[in-house]
C-alpha positions, 0 to 999 in steps of 0.5 A: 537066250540074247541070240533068240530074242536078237533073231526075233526082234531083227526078223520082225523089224525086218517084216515090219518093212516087207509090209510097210512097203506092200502096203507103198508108204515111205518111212516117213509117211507111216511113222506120221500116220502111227503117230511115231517117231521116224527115228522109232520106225528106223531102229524098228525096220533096221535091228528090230529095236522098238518098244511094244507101243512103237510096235504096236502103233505101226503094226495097228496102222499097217492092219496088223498086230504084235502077236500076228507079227512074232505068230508069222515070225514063228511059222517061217522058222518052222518052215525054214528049219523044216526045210533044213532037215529034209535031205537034198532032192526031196519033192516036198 
């Protein structure tokens, strides 16, 4: 169960970064704008160490949620885990 929620919070930091840089703030920039610490936004995009209310300040700033957040986390494992069972040269 460790494992699981260790993959969920890393993939989330992980998306937390992919949209902070799509959306062309530094680190420090955003973690100014969502009214946290940059040493919050750090552990956040490096391990996914973050308190729900870091969380949600960042993503509420990048135009998003928390259950949008872990929602996309959830289709692209599906995705992933779908492609792993379709055999080699498969068109799908």
């Amino acid at each position: 169960m460790g494992n699981l929620f260790g993959s969920l919070s890393w993939h989330c930091g992980h998306i937390a970064r992919r949209l902070r840089t799509d959306h062309q703030h530094a680190q420090a920039d955003l973690a100014r704008l969502a009214g946290v610490p940059l040493s919050a936004l750090q552990r956040l995009e490096e391990s996914g160490d973050s308190s729900l209310s870091v969380l949600t300040a960042v993503t509420g700033t990048l135009g998003t949620s928390p259950s949008a957040l872990l929602e996309y986390v959830q289709i692209m494992n599906v995705r992933m885990a779908t492609r792993a069972e379709s055999p080699l040269g498969s068109s799908d």
